[in-house]
C-alpha positions as a Markdown table, in Angstrom:
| # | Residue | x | y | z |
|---|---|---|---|---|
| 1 | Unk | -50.0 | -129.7 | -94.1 |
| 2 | Unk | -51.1 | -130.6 | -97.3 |
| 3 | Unk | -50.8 | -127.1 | -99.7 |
| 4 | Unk | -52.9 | -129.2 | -102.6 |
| 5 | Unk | -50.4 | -130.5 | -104.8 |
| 6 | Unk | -48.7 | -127.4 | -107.0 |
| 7 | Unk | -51.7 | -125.2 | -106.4 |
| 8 | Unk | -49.4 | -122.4 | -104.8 |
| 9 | Unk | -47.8 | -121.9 | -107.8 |
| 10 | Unk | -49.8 | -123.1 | -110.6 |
| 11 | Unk | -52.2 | -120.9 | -113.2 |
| 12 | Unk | -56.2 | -120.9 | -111.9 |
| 13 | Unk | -58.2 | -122.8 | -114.4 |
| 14 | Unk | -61.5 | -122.4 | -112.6 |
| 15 | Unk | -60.6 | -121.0 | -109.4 |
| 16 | Unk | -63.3 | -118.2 | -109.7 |
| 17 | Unk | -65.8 | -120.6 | -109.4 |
| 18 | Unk | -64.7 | -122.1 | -106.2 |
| 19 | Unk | -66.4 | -119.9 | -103.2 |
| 20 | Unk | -64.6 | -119.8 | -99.5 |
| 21 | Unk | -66.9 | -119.6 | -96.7 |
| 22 | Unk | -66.4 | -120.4 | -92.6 |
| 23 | Unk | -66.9 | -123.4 | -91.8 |
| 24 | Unk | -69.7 | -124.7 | -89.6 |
| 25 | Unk | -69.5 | -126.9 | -86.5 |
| 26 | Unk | -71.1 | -129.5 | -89.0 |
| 27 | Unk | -68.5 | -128.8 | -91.9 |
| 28 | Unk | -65.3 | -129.7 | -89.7 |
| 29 | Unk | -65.7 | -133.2 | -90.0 |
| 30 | Unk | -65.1 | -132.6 | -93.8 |
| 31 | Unk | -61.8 | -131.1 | -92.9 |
| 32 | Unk | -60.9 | -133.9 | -89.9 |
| 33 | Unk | -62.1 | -136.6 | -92.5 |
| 34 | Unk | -59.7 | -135.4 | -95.3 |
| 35 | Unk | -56.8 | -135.1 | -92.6 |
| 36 | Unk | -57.5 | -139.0 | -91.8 |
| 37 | Unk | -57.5 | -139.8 | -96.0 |
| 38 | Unk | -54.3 | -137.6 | -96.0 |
| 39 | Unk | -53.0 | -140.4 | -92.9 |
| 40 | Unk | -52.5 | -137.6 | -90.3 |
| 41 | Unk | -54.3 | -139.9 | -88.3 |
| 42 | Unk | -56.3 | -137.0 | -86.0 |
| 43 | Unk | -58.6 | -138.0 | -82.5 |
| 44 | Unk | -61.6 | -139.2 | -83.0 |
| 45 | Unk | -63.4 | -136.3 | -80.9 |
| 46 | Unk | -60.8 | -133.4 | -82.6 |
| 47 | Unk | -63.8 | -131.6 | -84.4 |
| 48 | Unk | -65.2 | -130.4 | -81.1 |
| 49 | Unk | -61.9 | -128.9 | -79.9 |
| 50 | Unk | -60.8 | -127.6 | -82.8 |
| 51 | Unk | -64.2 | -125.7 | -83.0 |
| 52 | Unk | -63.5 | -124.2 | -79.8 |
| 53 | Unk | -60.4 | -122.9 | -80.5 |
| 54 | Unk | -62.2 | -120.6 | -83.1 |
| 55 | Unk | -65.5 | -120.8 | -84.3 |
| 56 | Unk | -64.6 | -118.0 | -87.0 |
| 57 | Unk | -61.2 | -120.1 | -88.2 |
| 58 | Unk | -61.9 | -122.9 | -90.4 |
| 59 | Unk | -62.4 | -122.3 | -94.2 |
| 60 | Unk | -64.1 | -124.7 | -96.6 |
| 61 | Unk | -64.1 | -124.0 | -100.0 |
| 62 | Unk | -67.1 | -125.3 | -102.6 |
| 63 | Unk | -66.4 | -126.2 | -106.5 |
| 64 | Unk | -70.6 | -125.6 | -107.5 |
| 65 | Unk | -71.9 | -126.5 | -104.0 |
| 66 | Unk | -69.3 | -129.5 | -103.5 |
| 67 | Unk | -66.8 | -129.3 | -100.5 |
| 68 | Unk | -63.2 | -129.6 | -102.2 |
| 69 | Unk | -60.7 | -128.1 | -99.7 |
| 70 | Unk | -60.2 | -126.5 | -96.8 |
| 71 | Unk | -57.8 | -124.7 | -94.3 |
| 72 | Unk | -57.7 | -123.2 | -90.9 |
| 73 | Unk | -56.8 | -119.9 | -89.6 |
| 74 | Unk | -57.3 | -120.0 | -85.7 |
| 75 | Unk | -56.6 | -116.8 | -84.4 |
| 76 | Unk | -55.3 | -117.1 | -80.8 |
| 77 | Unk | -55.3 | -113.6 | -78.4 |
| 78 | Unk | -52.5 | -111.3 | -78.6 |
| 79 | Unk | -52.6 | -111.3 | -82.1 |
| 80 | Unk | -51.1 | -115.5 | -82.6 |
| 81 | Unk | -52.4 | -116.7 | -85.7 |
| 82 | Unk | -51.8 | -120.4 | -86.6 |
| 83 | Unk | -52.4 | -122.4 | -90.0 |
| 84 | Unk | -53.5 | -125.8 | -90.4 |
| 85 | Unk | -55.5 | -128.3 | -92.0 |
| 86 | Unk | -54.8 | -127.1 | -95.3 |
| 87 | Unk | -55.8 | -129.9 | -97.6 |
| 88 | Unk | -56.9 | -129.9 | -101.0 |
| 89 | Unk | -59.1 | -132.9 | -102.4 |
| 90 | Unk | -56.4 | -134.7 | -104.7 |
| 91 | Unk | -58.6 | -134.4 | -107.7 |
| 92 | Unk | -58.9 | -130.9 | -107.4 |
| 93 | Unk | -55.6 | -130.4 | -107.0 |
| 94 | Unk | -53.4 | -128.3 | -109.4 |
| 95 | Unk | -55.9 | -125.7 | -110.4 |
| 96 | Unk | -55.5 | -122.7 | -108.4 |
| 97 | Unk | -58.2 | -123.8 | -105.6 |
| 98 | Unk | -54.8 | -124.4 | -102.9 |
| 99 | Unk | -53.6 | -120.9 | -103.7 |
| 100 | Unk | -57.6 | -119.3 | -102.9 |
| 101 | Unk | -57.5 | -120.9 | -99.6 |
| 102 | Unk | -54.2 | -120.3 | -98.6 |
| 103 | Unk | -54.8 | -116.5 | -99.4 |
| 104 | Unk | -58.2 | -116.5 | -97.4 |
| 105 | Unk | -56.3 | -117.8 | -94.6 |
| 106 | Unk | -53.1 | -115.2 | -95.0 |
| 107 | Unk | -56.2 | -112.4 | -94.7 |
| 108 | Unk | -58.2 | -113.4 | -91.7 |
| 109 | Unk | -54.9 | -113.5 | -89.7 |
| 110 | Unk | -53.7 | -110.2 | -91.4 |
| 111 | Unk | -51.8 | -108.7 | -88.4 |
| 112 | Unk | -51.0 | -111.8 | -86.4 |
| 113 | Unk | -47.8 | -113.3 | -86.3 |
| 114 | Unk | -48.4 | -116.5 | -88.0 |
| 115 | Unk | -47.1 | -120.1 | -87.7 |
| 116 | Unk | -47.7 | -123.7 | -88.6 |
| 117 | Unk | -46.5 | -127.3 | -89.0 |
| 118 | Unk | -46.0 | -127.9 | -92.6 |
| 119 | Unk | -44.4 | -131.0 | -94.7 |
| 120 | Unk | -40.5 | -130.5 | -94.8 |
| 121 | Unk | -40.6 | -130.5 | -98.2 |
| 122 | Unk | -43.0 | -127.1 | -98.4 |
| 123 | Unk | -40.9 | -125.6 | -96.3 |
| 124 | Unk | -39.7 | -123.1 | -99.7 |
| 125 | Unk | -43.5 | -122.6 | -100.8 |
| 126 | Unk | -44.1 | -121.2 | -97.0 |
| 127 | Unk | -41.1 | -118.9 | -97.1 |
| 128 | Unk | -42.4 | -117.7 | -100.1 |
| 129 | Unk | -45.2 | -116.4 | -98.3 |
| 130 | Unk | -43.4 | -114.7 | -95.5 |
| 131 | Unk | -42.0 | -117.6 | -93.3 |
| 132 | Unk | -39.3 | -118.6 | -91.4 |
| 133 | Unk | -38.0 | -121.6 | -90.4 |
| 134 | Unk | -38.1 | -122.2 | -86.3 |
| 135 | Unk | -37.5 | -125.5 | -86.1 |
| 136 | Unk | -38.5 | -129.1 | -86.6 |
| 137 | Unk | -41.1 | -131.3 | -85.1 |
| 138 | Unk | -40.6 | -135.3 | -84.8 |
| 139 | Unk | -43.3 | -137.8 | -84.7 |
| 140 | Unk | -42.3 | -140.9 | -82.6 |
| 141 | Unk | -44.3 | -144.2 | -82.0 |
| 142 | Unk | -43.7 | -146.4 | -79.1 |
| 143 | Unk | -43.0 | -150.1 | -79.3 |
| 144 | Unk | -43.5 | -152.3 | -76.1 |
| 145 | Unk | -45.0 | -150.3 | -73.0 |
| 146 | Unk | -45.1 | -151.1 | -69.7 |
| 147 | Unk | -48.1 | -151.1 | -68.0 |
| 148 | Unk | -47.9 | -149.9 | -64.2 |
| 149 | Unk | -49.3 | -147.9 | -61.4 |
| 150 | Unk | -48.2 | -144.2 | -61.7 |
| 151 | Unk | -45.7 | -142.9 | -59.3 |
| 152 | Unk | -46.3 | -141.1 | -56.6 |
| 153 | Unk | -46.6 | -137.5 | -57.6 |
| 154 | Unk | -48.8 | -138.3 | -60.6 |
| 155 | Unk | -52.4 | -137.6 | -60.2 |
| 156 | Unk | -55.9 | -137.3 | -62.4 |
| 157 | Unk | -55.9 | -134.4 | -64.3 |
| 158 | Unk | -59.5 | -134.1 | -63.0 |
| 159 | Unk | -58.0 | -133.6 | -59.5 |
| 160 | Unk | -56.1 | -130.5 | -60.5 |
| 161 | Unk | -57.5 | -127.0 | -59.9 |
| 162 | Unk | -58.5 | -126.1 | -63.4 |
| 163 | Unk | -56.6 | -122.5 | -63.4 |
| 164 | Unk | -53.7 | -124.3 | -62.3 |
| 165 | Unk | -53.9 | -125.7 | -65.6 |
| 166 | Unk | -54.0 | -123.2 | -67.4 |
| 167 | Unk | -51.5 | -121.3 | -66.0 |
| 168 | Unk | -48.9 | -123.7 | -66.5 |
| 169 | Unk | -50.0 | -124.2 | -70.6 |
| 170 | Unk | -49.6 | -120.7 | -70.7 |
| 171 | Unk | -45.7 | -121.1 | -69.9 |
| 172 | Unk | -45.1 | -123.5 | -72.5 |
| 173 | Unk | -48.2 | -122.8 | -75.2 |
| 174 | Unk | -47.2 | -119.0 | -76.8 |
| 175 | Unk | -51.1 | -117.7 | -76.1 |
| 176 | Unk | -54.5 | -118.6 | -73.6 |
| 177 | Unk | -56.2 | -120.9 | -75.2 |
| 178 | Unk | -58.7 | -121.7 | -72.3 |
| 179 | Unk | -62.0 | -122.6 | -74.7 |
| 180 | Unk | -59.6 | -124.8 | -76.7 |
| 181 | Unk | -58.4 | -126.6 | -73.3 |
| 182 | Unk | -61.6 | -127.3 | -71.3 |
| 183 | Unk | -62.5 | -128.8 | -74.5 |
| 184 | Unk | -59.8 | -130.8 | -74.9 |
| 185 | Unk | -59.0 | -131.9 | -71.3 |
| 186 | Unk | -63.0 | -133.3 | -71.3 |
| 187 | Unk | -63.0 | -135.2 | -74.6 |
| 188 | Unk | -64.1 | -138.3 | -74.6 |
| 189 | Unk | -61.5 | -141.5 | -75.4 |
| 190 | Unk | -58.9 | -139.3 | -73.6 |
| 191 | Unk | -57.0 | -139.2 | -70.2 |
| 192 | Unk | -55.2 | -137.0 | -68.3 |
| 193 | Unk | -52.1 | -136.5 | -66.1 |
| 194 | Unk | -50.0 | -134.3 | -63.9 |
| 195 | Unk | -47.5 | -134.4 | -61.6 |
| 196 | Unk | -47.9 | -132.2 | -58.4 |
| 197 | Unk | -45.2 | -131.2 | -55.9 |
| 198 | Unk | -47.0 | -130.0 | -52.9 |
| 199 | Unk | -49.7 | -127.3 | -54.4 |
| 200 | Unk | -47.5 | -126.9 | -57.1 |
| 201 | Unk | -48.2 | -128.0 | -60.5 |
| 202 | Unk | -45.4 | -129.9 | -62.5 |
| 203 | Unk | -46.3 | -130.6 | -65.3 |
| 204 | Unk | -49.6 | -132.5 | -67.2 |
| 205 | Unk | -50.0 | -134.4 | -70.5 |
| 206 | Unk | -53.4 | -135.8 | -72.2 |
| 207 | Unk | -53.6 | -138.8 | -74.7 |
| 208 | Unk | -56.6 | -139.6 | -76.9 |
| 209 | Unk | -57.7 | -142.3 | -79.3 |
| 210 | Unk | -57.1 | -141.6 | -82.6 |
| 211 | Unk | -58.0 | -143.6 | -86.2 |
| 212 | Unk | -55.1 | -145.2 | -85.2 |
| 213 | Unk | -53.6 | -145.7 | -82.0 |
| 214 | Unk | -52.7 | -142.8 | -79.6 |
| 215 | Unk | -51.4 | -139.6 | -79.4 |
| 216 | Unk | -50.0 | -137.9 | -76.6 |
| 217 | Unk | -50.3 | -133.8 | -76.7 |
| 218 | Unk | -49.5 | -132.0 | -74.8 |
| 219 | Unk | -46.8 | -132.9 | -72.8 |
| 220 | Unk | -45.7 | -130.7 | -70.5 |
| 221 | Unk | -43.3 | -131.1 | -68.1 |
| 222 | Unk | -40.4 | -128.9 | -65.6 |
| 223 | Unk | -37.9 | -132.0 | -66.7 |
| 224 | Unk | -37.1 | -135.0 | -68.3 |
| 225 | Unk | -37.7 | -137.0 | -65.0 |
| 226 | Unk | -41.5 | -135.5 | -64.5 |
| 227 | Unk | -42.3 | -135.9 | -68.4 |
| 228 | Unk | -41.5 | -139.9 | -68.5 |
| 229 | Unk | -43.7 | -140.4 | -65.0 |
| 230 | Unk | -46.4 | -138.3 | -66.9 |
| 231 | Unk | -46.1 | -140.1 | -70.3 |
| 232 | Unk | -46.1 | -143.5 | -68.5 |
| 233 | Unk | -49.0 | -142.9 | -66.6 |
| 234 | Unk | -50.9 | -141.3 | -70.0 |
| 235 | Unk | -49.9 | -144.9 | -72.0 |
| 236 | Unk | -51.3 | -147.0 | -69.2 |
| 237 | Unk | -54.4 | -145.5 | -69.4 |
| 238 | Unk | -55.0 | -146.7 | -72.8 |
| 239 | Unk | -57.8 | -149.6 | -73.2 |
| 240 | Unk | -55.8 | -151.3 | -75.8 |
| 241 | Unk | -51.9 | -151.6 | -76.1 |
| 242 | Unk | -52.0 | -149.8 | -79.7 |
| 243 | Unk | -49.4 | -147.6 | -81.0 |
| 244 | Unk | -48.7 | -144.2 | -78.8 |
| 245 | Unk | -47.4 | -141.3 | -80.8 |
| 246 | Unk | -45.4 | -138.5 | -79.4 |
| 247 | Unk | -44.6 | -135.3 | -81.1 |
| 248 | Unk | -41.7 | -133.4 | -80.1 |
| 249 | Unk | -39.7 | -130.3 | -81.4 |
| 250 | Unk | -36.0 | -131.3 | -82.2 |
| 251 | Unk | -34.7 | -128.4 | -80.1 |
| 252 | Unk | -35.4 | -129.6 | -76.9 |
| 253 | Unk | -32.9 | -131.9 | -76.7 |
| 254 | Unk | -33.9 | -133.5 | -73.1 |
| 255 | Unk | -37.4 | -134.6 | -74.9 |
| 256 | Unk | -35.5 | -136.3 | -78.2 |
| 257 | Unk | -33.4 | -138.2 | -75.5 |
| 258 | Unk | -36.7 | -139.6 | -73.9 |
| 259 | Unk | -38.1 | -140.7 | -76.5 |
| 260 | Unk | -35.1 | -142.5 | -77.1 |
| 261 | Unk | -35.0 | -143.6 | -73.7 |
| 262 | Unk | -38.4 | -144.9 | -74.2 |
| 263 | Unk | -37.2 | -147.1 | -77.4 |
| 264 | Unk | -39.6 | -145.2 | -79.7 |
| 265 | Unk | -38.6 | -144.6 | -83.2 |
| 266 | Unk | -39.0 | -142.0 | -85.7 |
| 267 | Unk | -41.9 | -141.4 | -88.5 |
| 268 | Unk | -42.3 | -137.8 | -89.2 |
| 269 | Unk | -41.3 | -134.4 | -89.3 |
| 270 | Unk | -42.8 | -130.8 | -89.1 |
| 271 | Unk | -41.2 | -127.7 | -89.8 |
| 272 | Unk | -42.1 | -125.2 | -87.4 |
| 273 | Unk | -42.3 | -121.9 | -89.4 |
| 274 | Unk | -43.6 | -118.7 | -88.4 |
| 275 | Unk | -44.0 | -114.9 | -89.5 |
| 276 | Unk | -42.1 | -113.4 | -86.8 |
| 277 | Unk | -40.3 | -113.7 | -83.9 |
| 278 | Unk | -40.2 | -116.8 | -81.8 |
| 279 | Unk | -42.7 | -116.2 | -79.1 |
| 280 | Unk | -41.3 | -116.2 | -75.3 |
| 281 | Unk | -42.3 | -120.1 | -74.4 |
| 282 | Unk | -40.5 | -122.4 | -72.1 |
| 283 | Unk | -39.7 | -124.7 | -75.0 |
| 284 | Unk | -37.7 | -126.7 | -72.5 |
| 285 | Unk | -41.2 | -127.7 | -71.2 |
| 286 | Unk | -42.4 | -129.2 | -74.2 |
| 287 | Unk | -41.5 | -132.3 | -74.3 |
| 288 | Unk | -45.1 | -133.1 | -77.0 |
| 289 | Unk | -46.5 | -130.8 | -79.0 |
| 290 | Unk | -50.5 | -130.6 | -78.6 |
| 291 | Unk | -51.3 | -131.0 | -82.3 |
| 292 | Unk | -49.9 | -130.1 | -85.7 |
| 293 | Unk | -53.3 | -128.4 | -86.4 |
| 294 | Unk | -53.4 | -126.0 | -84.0 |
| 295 | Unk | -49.7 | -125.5 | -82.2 |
């Protein structure tokens, strides 16, 4: 995330005349737009998802009736707040607007234990504000992929029994998010994937275009062995042999050594911070986060 230059910490010049209100459906692809200037590189469909999530959780704030920031607060159930998107424009930047947001933000999820993916080098500006560091997240990018039929346990996404679905993100996602995922699993420029054993679900993973090549998320998966059949099948499905990006937390050790495996390299980091206490997840099953904006 992008905390608007040293707005956290610098003296409000005219920050009383910016005003904070929730964002529209319409008013997201402000914030998706300055995400893409800030080379985040998002989807190309993200603003519909990330409206579903939470209609009440994006902010936008106005400097005399002109868009100039913006953040999110999605509030997930069982009191799972997550920050993102948090973007000032950079010649607004410095004045005290960050600082306005960021505390708009702090109060809608008032209660919640609170995470995000910010910049490694905000990482002392966030604890400032409560958090703690979890871990970190790294972007990979693949070179050369192979383009082949998926094995033999890999099927449509389509084809799996929609609860199933969402029964297995719950063991690897810290909340239900079930707006948020029949959303994303039906956005167009996007595929889907799982591996089934019998009538058992083993795992799934969705890519979708973005300004810039691909990005898988999620990508879950029981093992290392299920996640590369799932991951393979997701980068032949692409209708171009762009870029694929993979985000993956640093603890889960078996993930790192795939993307190794799969001879992509390294070009970002995340720091995983929160409020609280880890929630209960299967990290071991996460071997690509679903996006930095949302968790």
């Amino acid at each position: 995330m992008n905390d608007g230059g040293d707005s956290r910490s610098a003296t409000p010049t005219c920050a009383d005349e910016l005003r904070i209100a929730t964002m529209t459906r319409d008013d997201i692809g402000f914030a998706i737009g300055l995400a893409a200037d800030e080379g985040w590189n998002p989807g190309l469909h993200d603003d519909e998802s990330f409206f579903a999530a939470d209609p009440g959780g994006f902010l936008i704030g106005r400097l005399r009736g002109e868009p100039i920031g913006c953040i999110s607060a999605v509030r997930y159930p069982g009191d799972l707040g997550f920050i993102g998107l948090y973007i000032v424009v950079p010649a607004q930047r410095g004045k005290g607007y960050g600082i306005r947001l960021w505390n708009a933000a702090m109060q809608r999820l008032a209660g919640c234990n609170i995470g995000l993916d910010g910049v490694i080098a905000q990482q002392e500006n966030y604890r400032r504000s409560g958090f703690r560091l979890l871990y970190s997240n790294i972007r990979f990018e693949s070179g050369d992929l192979p383009r082949a039929a998926p094995a033999g346990d890999i099927v449509a996404l389509r084809n799996v029994a929609t609860a199933s679905v969402h029964e297995y993100d719950r063991t690897a996602f810290p909340a239900a998010r079930d707006a948020f995922l029949q959303s994303w699993l039906a956005q167009a420029d996007a595929a889907g994937f799982a591996s089934v054993a019998g009538d058992r679900l083993r795992g799934y993973g969705v890519i979708r275009k973005c300004r810039s090549g691909w990005k898988i998320g999620p990508l879950f998966a029981d093992d290392a062995g299920t996640a590369e059949r799932i991951y393979l099948a997701l980068a032949a499905a692409r209708d171009n042999d762009e870029a694929v990006y993979l985000d993956v937390p640093e603890v889960n050790a078996a993930a790192i050594a795939l993307a190794r495996k799969l001879n992509m390299r390294e070009v970002f980091g995340t720091a995983r911070m929160m409020t609280g206490e880890a929630p209960p997840i299967a990290l071991e099953r996460v071997f690509g986060v679903t996006t930095f904006e949302l968790g």
